[in-house]
LOLOMI-584610 format. One record per residue: x, y, z of N, C-alpha, C in turn; residue in one letter. Coordinates in steps of 0.2 Angstrom, whole numbers, plus 5000, padded with zeros to 4 digits. Layout:
<lovexs>
+------+------+------+-------+-------+-------+------+------+------+-------+
! n_px ! n_py ! n_pz ! ca_px ! ca_py ! ca_pz ! c_px ! c_py ! c_pz ! vexnu !
+------+------+------+-------+-------+-------+------+------+------+-------+
!    X !    Y !    Z !     X !     Y !     Z !    X !    Y !    Z !     A !
...
+------+------+------+-------+-------+-------+------+------+------+-------+
</lovexs>
This chain:
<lovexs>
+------+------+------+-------+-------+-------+------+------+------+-------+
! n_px ! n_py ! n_pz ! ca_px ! ca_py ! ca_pz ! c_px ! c_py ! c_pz ! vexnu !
+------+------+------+-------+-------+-------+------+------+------+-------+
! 4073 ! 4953 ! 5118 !  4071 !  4953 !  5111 ! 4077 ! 4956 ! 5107 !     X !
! 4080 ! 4952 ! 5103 !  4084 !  4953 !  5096 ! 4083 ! 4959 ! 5094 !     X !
! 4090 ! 4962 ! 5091 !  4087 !  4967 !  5085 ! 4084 ! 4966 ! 5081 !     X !
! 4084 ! 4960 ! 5078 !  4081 !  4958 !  5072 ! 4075 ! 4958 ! 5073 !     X !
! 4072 ! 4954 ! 5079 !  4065 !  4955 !  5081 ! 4062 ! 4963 ! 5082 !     X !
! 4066 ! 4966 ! 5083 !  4064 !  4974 !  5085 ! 4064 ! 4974 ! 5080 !     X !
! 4067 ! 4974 ! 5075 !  4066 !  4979 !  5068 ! 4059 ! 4976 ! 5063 !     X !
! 4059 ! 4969 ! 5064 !  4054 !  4967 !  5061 ! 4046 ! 4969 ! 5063 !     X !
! 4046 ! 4968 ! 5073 !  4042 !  4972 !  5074 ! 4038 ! 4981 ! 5072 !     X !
! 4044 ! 4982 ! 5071 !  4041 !  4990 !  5070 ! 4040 ! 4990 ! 5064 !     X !
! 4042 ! 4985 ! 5059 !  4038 !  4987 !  5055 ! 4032 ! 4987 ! 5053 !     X !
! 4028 ! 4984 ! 5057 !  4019 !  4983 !  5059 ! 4018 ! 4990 ! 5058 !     X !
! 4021 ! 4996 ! 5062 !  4017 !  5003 !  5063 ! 4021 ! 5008 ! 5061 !     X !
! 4025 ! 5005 ! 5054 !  4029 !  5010 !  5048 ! 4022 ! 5010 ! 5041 !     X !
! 4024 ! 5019 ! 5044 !  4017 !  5021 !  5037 ! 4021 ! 5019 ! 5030 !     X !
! 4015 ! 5015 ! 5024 !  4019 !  5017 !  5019 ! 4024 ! 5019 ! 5014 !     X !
! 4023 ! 5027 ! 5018 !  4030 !  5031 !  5016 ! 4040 ! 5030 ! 5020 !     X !
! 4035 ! 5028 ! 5027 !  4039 !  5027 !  5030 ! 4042 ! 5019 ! 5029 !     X !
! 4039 ! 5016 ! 5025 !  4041 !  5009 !  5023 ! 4047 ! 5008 ! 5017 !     X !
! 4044 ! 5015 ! 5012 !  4048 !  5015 !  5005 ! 4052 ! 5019 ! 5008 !     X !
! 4053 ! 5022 ! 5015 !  4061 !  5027 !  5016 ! 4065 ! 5021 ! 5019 !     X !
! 4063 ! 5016 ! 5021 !  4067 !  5011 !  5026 ! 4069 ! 5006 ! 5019 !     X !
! 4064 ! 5004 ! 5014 !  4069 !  5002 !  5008 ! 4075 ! 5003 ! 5006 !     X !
! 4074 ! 5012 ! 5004 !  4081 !  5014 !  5001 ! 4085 ! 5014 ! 5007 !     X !
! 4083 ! 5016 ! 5013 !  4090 !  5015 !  5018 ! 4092 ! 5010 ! 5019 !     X !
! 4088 ! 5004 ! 5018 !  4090 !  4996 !  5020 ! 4094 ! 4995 ! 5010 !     X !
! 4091 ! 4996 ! 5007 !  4095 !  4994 !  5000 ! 4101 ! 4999 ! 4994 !     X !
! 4100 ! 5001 ! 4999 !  4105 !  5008 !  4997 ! 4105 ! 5013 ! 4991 !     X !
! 4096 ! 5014 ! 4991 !  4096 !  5018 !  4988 ! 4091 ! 5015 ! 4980 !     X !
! 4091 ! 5008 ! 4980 !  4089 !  5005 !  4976 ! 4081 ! 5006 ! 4974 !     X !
! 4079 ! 5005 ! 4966 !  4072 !  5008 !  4967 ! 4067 ! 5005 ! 4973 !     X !
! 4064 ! 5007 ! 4973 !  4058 !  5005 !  4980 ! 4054 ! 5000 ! 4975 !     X !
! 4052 ! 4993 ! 4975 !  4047 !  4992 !  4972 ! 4040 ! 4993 ! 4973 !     X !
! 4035 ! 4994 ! 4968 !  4030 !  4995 !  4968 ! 4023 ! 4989 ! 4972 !     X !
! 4022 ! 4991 ! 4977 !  4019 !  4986 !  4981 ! 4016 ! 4989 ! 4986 !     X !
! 4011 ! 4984 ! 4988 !  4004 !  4987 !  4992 ! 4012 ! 4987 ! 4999 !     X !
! 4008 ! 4991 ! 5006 !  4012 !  4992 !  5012 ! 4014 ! 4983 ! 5014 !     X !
! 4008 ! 4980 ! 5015 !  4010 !  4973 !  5018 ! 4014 ! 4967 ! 5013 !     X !
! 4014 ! 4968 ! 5007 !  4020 !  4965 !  5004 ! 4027 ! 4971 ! 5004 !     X !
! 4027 ! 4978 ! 5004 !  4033 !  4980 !  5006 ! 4036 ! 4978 ! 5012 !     X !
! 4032 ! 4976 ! 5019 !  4031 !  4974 !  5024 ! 4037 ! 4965 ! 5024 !     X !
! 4035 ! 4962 ! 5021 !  4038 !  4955 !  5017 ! 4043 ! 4955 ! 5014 !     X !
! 4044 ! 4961 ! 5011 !  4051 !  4961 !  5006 ! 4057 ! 4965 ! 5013 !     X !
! 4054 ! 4968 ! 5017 !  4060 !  4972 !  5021 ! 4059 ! 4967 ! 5028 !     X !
! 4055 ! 4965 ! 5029 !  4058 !  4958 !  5033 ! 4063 ! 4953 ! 5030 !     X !
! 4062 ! 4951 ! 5024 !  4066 !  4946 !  5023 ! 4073 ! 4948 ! 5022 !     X !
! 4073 ! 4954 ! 5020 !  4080 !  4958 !  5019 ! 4085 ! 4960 ! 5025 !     X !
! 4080 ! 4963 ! 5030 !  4083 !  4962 !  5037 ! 4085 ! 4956 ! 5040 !     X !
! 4080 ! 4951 ! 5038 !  4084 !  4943 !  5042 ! 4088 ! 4942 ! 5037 !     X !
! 4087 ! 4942 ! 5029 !  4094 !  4939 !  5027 ! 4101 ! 4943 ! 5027 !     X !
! 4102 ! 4949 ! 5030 !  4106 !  4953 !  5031 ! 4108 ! 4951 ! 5037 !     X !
! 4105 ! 4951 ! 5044 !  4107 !  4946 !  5048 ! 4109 ! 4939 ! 5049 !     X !
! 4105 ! 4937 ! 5046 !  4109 !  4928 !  5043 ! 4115 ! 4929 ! 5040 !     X !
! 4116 ! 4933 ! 5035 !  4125 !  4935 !  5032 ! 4120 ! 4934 ! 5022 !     X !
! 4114 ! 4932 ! 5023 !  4112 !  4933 !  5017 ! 4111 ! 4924 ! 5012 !     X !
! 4110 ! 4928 ! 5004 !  4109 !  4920 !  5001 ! 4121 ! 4917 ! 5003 !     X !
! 4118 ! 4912 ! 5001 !  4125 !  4908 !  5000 ! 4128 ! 4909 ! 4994 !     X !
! 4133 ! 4909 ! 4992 !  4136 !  4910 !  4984 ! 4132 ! 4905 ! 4979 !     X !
! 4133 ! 4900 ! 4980 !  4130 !  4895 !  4979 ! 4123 ! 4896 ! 4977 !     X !
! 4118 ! 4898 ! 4978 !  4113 !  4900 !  4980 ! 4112 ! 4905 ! 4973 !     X !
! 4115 ! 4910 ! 4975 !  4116 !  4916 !  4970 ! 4119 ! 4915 ! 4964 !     X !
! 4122 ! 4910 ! 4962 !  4124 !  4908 !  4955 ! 4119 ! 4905 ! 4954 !     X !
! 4117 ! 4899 ! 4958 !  4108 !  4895 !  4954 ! 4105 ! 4899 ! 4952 !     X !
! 4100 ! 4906 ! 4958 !  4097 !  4910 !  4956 ! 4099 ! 4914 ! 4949 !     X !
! 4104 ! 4915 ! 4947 !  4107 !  4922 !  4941 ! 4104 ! 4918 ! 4936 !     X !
! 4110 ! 4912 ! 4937 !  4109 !  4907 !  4929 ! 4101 ! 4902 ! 4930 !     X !
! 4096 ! 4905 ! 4936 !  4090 !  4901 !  4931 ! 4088 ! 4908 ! 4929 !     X !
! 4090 ! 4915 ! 4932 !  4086 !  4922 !  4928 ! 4088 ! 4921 ! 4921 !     X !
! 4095 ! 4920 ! 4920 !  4097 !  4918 !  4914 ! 4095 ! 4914 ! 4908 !     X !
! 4092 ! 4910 ! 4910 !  4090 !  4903 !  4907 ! 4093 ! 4900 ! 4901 !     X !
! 4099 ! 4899 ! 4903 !  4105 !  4898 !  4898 ! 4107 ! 4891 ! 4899 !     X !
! 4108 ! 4889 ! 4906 !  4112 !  4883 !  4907 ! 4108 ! 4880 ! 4912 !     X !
! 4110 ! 4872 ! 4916 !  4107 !  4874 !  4921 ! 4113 ! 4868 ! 4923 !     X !
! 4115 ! 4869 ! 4933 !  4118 !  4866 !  4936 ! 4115 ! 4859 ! 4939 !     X !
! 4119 ! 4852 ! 4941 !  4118 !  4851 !  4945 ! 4121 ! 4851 ! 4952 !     X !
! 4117 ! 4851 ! 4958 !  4124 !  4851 !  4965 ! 4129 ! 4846 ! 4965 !     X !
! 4131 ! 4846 ! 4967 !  4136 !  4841 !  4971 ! 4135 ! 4838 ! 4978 !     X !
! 4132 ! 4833 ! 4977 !  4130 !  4829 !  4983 ! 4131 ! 4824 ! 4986 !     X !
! 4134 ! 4824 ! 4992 !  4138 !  4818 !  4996 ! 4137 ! 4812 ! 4993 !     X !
! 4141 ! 4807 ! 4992 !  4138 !  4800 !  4987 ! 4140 ! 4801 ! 4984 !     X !
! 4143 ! 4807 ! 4980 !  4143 !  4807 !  4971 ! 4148 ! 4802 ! 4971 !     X !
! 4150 ! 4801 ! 4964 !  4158 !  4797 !  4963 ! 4156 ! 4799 ! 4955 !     X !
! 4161 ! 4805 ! 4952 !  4162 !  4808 !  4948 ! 4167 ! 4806 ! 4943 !     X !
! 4168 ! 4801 ! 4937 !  4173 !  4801 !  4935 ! 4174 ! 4806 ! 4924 !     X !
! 4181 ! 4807 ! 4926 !  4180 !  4808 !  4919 ! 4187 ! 4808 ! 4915 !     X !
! 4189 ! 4805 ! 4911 !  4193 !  4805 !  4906 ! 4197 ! 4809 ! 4902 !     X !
! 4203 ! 4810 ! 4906 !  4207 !  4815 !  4901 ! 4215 ! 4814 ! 4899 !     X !
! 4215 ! 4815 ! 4893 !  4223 !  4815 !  4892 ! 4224 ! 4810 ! 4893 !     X !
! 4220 ! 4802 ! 4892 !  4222 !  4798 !  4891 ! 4222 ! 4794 ! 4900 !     X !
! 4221 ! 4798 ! 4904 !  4220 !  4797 !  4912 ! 4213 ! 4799 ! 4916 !     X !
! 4211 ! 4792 ! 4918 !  4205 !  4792 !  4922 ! 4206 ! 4796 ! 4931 !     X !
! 4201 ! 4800 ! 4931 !  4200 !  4802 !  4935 ! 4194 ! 4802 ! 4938 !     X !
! 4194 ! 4802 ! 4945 !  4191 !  4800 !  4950 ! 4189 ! 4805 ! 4956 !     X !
! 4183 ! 4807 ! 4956 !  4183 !  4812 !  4962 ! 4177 ! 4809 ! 4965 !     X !
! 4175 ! 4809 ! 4972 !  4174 !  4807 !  4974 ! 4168 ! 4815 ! 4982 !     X !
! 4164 ! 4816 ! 4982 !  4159 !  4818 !  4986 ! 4156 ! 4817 ! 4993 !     X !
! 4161 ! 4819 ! 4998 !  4160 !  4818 !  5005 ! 4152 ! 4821 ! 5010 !     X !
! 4152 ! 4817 ! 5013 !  4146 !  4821 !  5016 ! 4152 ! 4828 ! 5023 !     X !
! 4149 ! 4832 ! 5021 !  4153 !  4838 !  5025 ! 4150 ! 4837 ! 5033 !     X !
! 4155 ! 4840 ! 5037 !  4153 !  4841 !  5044 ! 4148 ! 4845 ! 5044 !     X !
! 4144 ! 4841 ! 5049 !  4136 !  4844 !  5052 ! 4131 ! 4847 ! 5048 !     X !
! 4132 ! 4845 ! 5042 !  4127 !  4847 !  5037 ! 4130 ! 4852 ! 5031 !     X !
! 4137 ! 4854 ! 5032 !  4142 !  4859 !  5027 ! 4141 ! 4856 ! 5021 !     X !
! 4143 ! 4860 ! 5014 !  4145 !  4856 !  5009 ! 4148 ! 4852 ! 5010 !     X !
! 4149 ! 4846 ! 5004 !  4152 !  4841 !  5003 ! 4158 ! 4841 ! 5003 !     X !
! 4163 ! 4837 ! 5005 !  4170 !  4836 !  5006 ! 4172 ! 4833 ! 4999 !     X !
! 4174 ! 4836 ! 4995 !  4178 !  4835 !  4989 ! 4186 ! 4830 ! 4989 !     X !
! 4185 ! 4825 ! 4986 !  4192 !  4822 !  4986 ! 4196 ! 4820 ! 4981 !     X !
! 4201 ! 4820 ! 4978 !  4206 !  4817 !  4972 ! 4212 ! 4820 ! 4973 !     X !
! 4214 ! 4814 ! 4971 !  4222 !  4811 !  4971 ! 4222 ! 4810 ! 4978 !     X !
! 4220 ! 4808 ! 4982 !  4221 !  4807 !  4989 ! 4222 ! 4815 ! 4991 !     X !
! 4220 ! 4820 ! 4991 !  4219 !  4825 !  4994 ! 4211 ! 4826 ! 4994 !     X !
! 4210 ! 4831 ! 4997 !  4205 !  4836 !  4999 ! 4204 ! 4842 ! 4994 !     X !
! 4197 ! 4844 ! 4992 !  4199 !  4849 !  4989 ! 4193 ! 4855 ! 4992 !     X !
! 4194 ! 4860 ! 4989 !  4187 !  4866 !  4991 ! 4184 ! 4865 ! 4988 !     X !
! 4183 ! 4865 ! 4982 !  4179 !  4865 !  4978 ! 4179 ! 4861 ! 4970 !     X !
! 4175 ! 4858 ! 4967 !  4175 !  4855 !  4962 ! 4178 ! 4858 ! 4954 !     X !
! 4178 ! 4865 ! 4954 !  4183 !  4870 !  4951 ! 4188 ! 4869 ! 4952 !     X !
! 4192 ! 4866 ! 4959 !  4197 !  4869 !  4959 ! 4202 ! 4862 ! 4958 !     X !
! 4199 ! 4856 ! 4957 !  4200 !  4850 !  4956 ! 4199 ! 4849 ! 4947 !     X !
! 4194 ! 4852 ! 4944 !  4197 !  4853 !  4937 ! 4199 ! 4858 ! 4933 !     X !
! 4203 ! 4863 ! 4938 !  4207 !  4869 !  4936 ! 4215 ! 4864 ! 4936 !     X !
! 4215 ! 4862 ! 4942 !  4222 !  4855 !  4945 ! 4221 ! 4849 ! 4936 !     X !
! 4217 ! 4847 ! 4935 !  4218 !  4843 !  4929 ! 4220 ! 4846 ! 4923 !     X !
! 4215 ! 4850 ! 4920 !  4216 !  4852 !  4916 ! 4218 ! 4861 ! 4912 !     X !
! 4217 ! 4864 ! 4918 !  4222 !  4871 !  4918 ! 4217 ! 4876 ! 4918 !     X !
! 4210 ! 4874 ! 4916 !  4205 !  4880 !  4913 ! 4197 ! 4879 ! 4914 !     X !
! 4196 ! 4870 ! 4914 !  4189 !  4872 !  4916 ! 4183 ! 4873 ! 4922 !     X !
! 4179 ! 4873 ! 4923 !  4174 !  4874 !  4930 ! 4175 ! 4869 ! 4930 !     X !
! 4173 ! 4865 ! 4937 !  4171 !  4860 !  4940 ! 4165 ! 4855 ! 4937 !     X !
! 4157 ! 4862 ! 4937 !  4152 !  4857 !  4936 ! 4152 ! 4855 ! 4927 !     X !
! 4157 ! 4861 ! 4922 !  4156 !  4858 !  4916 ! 4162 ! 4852 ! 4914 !     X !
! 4167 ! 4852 ! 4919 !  4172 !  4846 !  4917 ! 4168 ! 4840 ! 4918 !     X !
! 4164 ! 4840 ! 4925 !  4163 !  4832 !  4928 ! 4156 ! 4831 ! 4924 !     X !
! 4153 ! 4837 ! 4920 !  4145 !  4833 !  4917 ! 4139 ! 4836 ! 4920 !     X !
! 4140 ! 4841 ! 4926 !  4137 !  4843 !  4930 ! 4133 ! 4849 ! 4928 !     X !
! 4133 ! 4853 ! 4923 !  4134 !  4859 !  4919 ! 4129 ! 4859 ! 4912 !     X !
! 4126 ! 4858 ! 4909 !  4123 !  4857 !  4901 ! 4118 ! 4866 ! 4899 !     X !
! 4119 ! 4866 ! 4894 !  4115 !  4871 !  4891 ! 4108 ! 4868 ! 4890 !     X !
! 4104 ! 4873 ! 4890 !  4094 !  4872 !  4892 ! 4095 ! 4877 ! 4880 !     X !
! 4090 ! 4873 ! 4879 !  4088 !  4872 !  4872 ! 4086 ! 4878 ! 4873 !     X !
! 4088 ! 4883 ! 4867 !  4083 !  4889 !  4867 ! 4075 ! 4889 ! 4863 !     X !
+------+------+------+-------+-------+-------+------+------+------+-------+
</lovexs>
């Protein structure tokens, strides 16, 4: 048996109290929320596995903020795209790989590789994001 298995099992026979002490120890101290034992139960499991998984993804974590937000909203970037946009009088072309074994998409322009779709229109234009250069980015109507 896993740690991870271990710790998720114990917490079947953690009282209550000893549920809302394993919170603050697992979140460092953060408030405990206010929840019956068997949803504290679901909240410190998931927190255990996503802490061993390595957690959400960046990615992940900016969707979630900016839909808390309800400011803007993204689209991903997904293998197949073919992104073009017009600047400075120069058309430009980026183009969306399907990544190894399931990874993001493989970013391409000017015949190179890129990491990321920022860092292809920080290279064109000196300043913008990625999803709001290629169209991928729009404001949500207040």
């Amino acid at each position: 048996m896993s740690k991870v298995d271990q710790q998720l099992a114990e917490l079947a026979t953690l009282s209550r109290l000893e549920l809302r002490t394993r919170w603050a120890e697992l979140t460092d101290g953060a408030p405990r929320p206010r929840m019956s034992p068997a949803l504290l139960r679901l909240a410190l499991a998931w927190e255990i596995q996503a802490r061993a998984g390595g957690g959400l993804s960046r990615a992940t974590q900016q969707q979630l903020a900016q839909l808390a937000a309800a400011k803007t909203r993204t689209a991903a970037v997904q293998p197949g795209m073919r992104l073009v946009r017009e600047w400075q009088g120069r058309v430009h072309v980026v183009t969306a790989e399907p990544g190894a074994g399931g990874q993001d998409p493989v970013i391409r322009w000017d015949d190179r590789t890129w990491r990321s779709l920022s860092e292809v229109a920080r290279a064109i234009s000196g300043r913008w994001s990625g999803p709001a250069f290629f169209g991928l980015k729009w404001k949500l109507a207040p």
